[in-house]
C-alpha positions as CSV (number, residue, x, y, z in Angstrom):
1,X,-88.6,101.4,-63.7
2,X,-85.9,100.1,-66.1
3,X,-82.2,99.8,-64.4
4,X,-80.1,103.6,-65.6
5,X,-76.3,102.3,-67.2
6,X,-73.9,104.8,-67.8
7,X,-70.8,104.3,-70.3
8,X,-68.5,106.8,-69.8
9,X,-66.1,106.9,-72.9
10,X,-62.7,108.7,-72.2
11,X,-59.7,108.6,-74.6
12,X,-57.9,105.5,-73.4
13,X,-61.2,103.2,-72.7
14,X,-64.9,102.7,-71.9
15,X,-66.2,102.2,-68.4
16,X,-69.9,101.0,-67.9
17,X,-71.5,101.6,-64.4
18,X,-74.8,100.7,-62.9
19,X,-76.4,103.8,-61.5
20,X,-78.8,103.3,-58.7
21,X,-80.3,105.4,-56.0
22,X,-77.1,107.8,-55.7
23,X,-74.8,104.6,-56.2
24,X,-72.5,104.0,-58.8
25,X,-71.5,100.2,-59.3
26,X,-68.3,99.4,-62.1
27,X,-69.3,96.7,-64.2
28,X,-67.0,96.5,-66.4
29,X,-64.0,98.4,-68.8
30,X,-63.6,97.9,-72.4
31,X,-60.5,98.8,-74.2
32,X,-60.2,99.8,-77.6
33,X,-59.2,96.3,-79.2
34,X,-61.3,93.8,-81.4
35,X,-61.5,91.9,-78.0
36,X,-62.6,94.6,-76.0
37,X,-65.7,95.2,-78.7
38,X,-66.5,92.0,-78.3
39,X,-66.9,92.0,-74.7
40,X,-68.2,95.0,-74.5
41,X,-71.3,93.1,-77.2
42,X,-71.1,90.4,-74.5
43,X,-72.3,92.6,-72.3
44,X,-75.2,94.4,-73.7
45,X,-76.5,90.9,-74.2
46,X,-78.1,90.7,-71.1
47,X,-79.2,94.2,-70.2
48,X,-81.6,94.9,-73.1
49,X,-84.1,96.4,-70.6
50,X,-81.6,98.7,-69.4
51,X,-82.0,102.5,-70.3
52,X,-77.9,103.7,-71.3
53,X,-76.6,106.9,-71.0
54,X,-73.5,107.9,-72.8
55,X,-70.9,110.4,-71.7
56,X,-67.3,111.2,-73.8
57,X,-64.9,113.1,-72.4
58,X,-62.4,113.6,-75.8
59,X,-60.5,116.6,-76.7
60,X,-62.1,116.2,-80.4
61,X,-65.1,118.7,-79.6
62,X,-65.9,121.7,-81.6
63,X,-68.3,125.2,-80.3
64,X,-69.4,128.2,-82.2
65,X,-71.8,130.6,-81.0
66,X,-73.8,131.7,-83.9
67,X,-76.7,134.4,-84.2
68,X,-80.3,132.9,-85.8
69,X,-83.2,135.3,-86.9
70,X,-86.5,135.2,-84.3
71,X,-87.9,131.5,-85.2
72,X,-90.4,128.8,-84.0
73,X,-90.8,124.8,-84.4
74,X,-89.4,123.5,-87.5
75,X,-87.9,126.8,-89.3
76,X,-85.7,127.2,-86.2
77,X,-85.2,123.6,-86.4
78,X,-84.3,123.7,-90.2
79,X,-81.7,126.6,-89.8
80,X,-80.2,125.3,-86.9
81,X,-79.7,122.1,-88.8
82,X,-77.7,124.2,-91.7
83,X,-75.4,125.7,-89.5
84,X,-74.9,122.8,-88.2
85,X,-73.9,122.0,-91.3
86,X,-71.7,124.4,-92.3
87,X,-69.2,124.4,-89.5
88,X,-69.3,120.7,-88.7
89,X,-69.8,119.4,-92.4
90,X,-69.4,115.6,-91.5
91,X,-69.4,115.4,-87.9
92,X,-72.2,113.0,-87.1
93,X,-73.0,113.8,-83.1
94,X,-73.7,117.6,-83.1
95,X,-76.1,119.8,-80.4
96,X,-77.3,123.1,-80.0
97,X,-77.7,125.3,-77.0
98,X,-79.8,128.5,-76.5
99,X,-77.8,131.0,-75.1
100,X,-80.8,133.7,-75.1
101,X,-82.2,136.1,-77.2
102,X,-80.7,139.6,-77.5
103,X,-82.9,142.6,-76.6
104,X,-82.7,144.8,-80.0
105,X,-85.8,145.1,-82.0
106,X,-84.6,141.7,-84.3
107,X,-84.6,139.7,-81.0
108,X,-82.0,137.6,-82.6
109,X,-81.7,134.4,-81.1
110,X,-77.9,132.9,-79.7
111,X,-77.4,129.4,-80.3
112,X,-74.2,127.4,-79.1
113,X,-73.4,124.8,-82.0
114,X,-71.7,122.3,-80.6
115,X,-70.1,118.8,-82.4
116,X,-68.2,115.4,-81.4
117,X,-65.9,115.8,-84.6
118,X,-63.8,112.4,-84.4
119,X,-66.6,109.8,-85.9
120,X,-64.2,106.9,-86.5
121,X,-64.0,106.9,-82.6
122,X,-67.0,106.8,-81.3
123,X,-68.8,104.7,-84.5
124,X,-67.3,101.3,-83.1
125,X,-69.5,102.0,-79.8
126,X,-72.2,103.2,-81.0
127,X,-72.6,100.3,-83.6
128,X,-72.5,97.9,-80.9
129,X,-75.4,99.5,-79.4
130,X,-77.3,99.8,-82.1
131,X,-77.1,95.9,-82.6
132,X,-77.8,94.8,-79.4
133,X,-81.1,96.8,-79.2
134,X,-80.7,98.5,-76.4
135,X,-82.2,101.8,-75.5
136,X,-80.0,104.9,-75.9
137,X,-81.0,108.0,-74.1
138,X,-78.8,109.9,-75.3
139,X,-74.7,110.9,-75.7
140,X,-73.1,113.9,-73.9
141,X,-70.3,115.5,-73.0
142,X,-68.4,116.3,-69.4
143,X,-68.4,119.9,-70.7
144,X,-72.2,120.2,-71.3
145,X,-72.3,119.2,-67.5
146,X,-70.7,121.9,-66.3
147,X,-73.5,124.2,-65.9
148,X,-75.4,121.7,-64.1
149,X,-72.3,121.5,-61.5
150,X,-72.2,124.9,-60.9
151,X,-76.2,125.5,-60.5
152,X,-75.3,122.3,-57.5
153,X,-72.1,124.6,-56.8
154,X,-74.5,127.7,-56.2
155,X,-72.3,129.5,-58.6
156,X,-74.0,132.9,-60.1
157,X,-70.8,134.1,-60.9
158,X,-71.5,136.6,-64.7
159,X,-68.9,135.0,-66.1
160,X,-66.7,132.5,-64.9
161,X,-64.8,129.8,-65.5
162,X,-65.1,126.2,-64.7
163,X,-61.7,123.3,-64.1
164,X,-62.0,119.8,-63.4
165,X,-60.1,116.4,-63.3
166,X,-61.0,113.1,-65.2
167,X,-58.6,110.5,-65.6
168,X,-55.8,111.8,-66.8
169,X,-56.6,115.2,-68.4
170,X,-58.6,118.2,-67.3
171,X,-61.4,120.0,-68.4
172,X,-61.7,123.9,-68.5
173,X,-65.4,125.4,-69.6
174,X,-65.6,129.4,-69.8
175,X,-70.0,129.9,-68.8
176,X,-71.9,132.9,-68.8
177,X,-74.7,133.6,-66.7
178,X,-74.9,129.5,-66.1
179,X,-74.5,128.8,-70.2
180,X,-71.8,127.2,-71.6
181,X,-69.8,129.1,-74.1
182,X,-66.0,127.2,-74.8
183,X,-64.8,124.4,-73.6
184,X,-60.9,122.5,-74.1
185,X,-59.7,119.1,-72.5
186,X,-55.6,119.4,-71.4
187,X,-53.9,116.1,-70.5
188,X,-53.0,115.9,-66.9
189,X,-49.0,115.2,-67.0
190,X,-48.2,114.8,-63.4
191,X,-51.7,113.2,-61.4
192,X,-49.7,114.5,-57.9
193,X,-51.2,116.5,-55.6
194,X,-48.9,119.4,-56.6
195,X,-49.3,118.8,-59.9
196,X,-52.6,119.1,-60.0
197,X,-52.1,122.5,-58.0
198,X,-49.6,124.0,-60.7
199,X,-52.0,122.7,-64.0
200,X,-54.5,124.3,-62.2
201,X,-52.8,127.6,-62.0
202,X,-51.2,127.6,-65.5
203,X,-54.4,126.4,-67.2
204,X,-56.7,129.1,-65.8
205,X,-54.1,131.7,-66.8
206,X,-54.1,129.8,-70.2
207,X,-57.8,129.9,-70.5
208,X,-58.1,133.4,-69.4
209,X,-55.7,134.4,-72.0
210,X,-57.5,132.7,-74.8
211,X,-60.6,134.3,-74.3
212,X,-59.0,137.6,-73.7
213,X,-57.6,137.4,-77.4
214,X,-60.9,136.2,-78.8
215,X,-62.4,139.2,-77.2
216,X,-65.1,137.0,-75.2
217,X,-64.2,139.0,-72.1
218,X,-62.1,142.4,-71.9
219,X,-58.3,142.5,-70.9
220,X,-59.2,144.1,-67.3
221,X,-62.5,142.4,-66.8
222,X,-62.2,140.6,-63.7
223,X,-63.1,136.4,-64.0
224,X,-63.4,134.0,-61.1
225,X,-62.3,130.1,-61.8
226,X,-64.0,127.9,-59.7
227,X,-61.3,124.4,-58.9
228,X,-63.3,121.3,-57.9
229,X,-60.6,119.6,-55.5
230,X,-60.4,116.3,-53.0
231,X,-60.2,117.5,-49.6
232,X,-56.3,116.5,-49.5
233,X,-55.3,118.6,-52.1
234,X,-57.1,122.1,-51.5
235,X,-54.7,123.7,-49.4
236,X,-52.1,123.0,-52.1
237,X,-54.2,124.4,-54.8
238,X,-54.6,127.2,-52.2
239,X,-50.8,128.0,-51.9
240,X,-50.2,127.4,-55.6
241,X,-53.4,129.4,-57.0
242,X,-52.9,133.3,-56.1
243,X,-55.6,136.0,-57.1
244,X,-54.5,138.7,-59.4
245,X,-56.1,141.5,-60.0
246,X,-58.0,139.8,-63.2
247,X,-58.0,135.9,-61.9
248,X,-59.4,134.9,-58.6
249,X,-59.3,131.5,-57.8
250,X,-62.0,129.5,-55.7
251,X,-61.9,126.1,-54.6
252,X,-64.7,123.6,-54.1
253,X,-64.8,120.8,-51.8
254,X,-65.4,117.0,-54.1
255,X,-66.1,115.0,-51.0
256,X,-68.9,118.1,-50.0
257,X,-69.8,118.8,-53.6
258,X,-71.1,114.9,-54.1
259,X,-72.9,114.6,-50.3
260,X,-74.7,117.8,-51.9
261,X,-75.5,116.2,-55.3
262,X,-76.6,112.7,-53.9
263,X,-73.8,110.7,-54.6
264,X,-73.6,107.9,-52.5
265,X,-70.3,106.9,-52.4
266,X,-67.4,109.7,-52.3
267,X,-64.5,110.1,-54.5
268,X,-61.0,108.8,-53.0
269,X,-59.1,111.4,-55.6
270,X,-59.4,114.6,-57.3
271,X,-61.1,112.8,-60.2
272,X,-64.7,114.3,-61.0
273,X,-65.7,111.6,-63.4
274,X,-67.9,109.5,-61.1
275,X,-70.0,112.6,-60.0
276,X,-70.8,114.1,-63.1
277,X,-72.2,110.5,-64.2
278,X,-74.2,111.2,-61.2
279,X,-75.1,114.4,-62.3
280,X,-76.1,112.8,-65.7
281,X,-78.2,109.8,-64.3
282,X,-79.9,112.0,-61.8
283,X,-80.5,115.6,-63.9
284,X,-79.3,114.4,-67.6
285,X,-78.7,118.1,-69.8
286,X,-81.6,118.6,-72.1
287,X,-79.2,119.1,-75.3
288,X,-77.0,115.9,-75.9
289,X,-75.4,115.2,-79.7
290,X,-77.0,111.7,-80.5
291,X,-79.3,112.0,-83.6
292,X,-82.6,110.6,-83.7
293,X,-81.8,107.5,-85.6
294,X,-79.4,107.0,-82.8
295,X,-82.0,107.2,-80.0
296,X,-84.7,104.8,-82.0
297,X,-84.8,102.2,-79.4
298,X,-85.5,104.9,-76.8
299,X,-87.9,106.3,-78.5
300,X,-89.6,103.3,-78.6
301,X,-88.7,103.2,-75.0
302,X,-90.7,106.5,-74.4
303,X,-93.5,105.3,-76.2
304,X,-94.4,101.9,-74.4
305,X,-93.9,103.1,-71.1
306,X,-96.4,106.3,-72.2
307,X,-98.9,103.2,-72.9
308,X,-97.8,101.1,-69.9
309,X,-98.6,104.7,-67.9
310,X,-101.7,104.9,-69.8
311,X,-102.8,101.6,-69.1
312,X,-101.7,102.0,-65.4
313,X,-104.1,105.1,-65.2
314,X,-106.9,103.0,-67.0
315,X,-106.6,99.9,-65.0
316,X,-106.3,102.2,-61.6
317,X,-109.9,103.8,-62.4
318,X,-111.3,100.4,-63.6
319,X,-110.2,99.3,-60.6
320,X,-111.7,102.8,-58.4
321,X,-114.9,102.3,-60.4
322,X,-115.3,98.9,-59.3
323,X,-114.9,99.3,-56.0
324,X,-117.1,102.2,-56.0
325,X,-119.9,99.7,-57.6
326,X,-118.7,97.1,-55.2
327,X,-119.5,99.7,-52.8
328,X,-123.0,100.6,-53.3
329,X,-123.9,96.8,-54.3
330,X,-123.2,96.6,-50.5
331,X,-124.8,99.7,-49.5
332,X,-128.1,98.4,-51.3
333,X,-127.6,94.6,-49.9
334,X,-127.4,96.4,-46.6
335,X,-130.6,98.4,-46.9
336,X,-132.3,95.4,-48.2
337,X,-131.6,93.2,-45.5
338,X,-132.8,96.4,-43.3
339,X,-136.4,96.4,-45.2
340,X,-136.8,92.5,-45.3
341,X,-136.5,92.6,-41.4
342,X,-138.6,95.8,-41.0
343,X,-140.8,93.9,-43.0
344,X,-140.8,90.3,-41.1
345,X,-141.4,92.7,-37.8
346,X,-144.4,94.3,-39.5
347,X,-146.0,91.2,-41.0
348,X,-145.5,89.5,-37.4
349,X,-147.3,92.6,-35.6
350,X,-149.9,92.6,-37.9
351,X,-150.2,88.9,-37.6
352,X,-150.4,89.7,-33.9
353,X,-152.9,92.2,-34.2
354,X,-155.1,90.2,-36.6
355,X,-155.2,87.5,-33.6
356,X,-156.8,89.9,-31.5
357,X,-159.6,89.8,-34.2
358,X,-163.2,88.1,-33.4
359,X,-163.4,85.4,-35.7
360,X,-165.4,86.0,-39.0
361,X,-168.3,83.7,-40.4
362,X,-165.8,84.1,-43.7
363,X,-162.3,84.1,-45.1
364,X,-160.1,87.3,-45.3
365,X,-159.9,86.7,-49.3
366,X,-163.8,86.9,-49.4
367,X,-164.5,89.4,-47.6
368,X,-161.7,91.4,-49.3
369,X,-163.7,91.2,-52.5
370,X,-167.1,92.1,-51.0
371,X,-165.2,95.3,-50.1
372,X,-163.5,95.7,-53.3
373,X,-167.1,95.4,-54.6
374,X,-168.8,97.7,-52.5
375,X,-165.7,100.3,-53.3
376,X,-167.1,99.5,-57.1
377,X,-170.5,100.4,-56.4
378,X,-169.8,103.2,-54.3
379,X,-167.4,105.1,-56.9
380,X,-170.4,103.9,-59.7
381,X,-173.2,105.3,-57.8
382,X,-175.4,108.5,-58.9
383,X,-177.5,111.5,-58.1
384,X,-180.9,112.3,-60.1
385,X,-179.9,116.1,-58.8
386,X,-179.0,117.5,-62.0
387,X,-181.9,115.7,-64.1
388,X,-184.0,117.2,-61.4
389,X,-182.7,120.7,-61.2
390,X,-182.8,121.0,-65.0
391,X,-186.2,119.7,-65.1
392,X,-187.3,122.6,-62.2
393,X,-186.4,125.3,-64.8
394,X,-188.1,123.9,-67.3
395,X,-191.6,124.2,-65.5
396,X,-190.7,127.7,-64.1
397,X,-192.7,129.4,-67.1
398,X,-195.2,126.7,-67.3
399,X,-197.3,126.2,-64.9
400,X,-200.2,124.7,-66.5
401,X,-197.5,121.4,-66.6
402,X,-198.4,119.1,-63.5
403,X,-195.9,116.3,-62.9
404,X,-197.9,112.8,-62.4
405,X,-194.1,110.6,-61.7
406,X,-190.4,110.5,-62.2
407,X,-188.6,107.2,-63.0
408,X,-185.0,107.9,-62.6
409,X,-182.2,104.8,-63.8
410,X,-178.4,104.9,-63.3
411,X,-177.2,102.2,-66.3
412,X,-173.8,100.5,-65.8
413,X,-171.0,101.5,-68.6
414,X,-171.3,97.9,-70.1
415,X,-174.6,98.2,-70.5
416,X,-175.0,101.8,-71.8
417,X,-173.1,100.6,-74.6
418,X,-174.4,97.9,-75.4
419,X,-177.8,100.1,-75.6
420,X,-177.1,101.7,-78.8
421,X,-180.7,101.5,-80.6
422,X,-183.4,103.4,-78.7
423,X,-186.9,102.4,-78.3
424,X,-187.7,104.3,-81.6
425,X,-185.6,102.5,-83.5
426,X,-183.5,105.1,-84.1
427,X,-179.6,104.9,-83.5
428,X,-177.5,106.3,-80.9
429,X,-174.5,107.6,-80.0
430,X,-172.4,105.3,-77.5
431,X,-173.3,106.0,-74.0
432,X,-170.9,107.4,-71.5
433,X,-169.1,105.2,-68.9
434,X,-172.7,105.7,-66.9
435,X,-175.9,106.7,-68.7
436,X,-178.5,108.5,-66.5
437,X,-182.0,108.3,-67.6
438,X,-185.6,110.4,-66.2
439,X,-188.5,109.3,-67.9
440,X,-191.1,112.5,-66.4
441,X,-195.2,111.9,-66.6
442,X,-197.1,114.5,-66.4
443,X,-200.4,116.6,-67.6
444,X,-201.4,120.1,-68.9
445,X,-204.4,122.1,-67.7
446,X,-205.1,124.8,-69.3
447,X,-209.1,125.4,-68.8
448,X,-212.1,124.4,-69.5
449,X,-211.8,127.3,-72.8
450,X,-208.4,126.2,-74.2
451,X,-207.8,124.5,-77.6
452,X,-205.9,121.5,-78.4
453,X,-203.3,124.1,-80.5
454,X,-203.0,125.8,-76.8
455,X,-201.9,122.8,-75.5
456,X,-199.8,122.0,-77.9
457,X,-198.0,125.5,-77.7
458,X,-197.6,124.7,-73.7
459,X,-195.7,121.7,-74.3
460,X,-193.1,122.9,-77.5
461,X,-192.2,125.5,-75.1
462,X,-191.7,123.0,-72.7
463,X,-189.7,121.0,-74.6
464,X,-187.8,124.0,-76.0
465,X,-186.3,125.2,-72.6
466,X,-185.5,121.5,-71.7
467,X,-183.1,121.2,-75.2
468,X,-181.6,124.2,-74.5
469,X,-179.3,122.1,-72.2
470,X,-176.8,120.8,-74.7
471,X,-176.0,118.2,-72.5
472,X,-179.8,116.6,-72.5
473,X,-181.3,114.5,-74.8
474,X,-185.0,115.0,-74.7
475,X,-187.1,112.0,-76.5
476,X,-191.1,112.8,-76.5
477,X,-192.6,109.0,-75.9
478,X,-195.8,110.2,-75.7
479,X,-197.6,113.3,-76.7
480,X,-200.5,115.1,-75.3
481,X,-202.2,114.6,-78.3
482,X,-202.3,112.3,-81.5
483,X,-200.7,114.4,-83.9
484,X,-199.3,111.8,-86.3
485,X,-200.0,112.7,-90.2
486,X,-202.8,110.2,-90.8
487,X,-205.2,112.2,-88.0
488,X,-206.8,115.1,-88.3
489,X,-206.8,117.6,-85.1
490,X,-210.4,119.5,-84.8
491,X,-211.3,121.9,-82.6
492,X,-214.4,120.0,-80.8
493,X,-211.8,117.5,-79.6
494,X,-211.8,119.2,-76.1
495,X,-215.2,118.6,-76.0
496,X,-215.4,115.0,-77.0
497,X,-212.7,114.7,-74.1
498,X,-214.7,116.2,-71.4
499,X,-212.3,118.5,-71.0
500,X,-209.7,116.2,-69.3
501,X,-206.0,116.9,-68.6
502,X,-203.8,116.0,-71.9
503,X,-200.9,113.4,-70.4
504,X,-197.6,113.1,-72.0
505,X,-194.3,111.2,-71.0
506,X,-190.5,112.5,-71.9
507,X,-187.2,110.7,-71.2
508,X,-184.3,112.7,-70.5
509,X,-180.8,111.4,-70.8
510,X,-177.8,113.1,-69.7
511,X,-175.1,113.4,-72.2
512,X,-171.3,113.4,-70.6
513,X,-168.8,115.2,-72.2
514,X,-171.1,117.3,-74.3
């Protein structure tokens, strides 16, 4: 946090003081000479990290209230700026106030204009700022602090008015509701205690009368003026300050007033000054007069400590992040450790176990692939079931069919495929991961009075309710008899055979996946 410097710029010199935690340390004063300039350049030197805070306390300072249509954002900003203008046509250091809207259907907007008028006397200072660099917050005025003293005050007074002491002159504010309205500076002739007490009384009459003829406040409206005192002096004030019927006076303790605020170190006098740059370093107004040209530097200001912040914020979840990875690196190094030992205590029970073992004619790696083998053949192993089922329903409706053998075969997947070419010559589709084969022999009696075209008729229908199976392949490897189409089939063939039983021989291969 950069160190807070006020400079508190009165009519007869500058003061600069180094605000700290409620404390207010002098550094210096500057008069208004070519030598004091220089000193006071001397002494920005050095505190170029320093955030400054100006406050001028001059009788050269202008007000107007002034009414402004219903506006937002930079038309409001733009108007503002004209009236500005207008009543303080050269003035350099100029503010604005909201004082509220009215309630009428317009909702018109009341804006206090407010304006530092003497440039020649504050250019000097400012110019010294501007060349050393440092950062300007901003430039105000003890009478924009008065509403800030009375919300510490506890005032809620309607209207009232508002009289304090710096150096030699004193400061009278009229507020409404909390708002600042007028303001005047009076020099301070006699700094006694009952001097004090009889400016007091003549300058709140003074005040009163003012607004009375500007018609701020009625002729009978009764106004209270609130006296901010040293301890010493209040029961002068007291004896000099008597209520009327319009004016009633009431006095605040300094010494109580600056325990309240924070200030660290009490005033010895009747002099306000030092609290209200308390009241500035500690709750600065939000309106001040310096332009933004003025106030580059703490703009600037603003801006790299919104990137240190950011930065800050990054770096703190970096840092949050890695120690939540940090975190569960441990939590997994932890629960590895945990299964390597589980482990070492498993591997040495099973080595214990595996003691306890008769000893084998062989090695655990061999007989771990004789059971890897047998798990092969077991999974690769078939069942002539289905060929046999299927070839049951086939020889339902013919019973003249007598079954001589079956020769069921299981083929391995590598060598199905490689059996693509059948015994016929004739090509095949690839086999399935197992091909299962039943090659049936059998016979057909029909009678000593059947025909060879009988026989024949037996078998198609055979053959027919064996291929209605999709998922058989029926291949006829022998015949019952010789019908290829250089013979000629004659009906005394029966005879010539002494009648014997026609044989014949099918294979039947199971198609998967059909």
């Amino acid at each position: 946090m950069p160190a807070r410097r006020l400079l508190y710029l009165s009519a007869h010199q500058l003061t600069a003081c180094l605000w700290h935690a409620g404390t207010l340390s002098d550094e210096g004063s500057f008069d208004f000479t070519e030598d004091g300039r220089l000193r006071f350049l001397r002494y920005l030197e050095g505190k170029r990290k320093s955030l400054f805070w100006l406050l001028a306390n001059v009788a050269d300072e202008g007000f107007h209230v002034e009414k402004i249509p219903f506006l937002r954002g930079d038309d409001r900003k733009a108007v503002i700026a004209r009236k500005l203008g207008q009543h303080f046509f050269s003035a350099t250091l100029t503010a604005s106030l909201s004082l509220g809207y009215e309630k009428s259907r317009r909702k018109d907007e009341r804006v206090l204009l407010a304006a530092l008028t003497n440039n020649e006397f504050f250019a000097p200072w400012l110019a010294a700022l501007a060349s050393s660099g440092v950062a300007l917050a901003g430039v105000h005025s003890v009478s924009m602090l008065g509403a800030t003293l009375l919300r510490r005050l506890a005032v809620a007074d309607e209207r009232c008015l508002l009289l304090t002491i710096q150096d030699q002159s004193i400061r009278q504010s009229y507020l409404e509701k909390g708002q600042l309205q007028f303001s005047r500076l009076s020099p301070l002739p006699n700094s006694s205690i009952g001097g004090i007490a009889q400016t007091f009384a003549a300058e709140a009459r003074k005040l009163q009368q003012y607004l009375v003829s500007q018609r701020l406040i009625s002729r009978q409206q009764p106004i209270r003026a609130c006296l901010v005192a040293h301890p010493q002096a209040i029961s002068a004030i007291q004896s000099t300050c008597v209520d009327s019927d319009t004016l009633s006076f009431a006095i605040f303790d300094l010494e109580h007033c600056a325990q309240h605020s924070g200030l660290a170190t009490l005033p010895i006098d009747s002099r306000c000054d030092r609290l209200l740059l308390h009241l500035l370093a500690s709750d600065p107004p939000r309106s001040q007069f310096a332009n933004d040209q003025q106030r580059h530097g703490y703009h600037l200001w603003l801006v790299r400590s919104a990137l240190q912040g950011a930065g800050v914020v990054a770096l703190a979840a970096c840092l949050l992040w890695a120690g939540k990875q940090a975190y569960d690196a441990h939590q997994v190094n932890q629960e590895v450790d945990l299964l390597v030992s589980e482990t070492a205590l498993a591997r040495r029970r099973y080595d214990e176990i595996v003691r306890t073992f008769p000893p084998i004619a062989t090695s655990n790696d061999n007989l771990r692939r004789v059971i890897d083998r047998y798990l092969e053949v077991e999974r690769s192993a078939g069942s002539p079931d289905y060929l046999w089922r299927e070839l049951g329903r086939a020889l339902g409706p013919a019973p003249a069919i007598e079954l001589d053998a079956l020769d069921w075969k299981l083929m391995p997947a590598a060598a199905a495929s490689r059996s693509l070419v059948g015994d016929d010559g004739k090509g095949r589709a690839p086999a399935a991961p197992s091909d299962e084969t039943l090659v049936v022999r059998g016979s057909i009696r029909l009678g000593d009075d059947s025909n060879p075209r009988q026989v024949l008729a037996v078998f198609n229908r055979f053959l027919d309710a064996l291929r209605r199976n999709p998922q058989l392949e029926v291949e006829v490897q022998q015949q019952p008899f010789d019908v290829e189409s250089g013979k000629a089939l004659k009906g005394g063939d029966a005879a010539a055979g002494e009648r014997q039983p026609r044989a014949f021989r099918l294979q039947l291969r199971r198609v998967s996946g059909a």
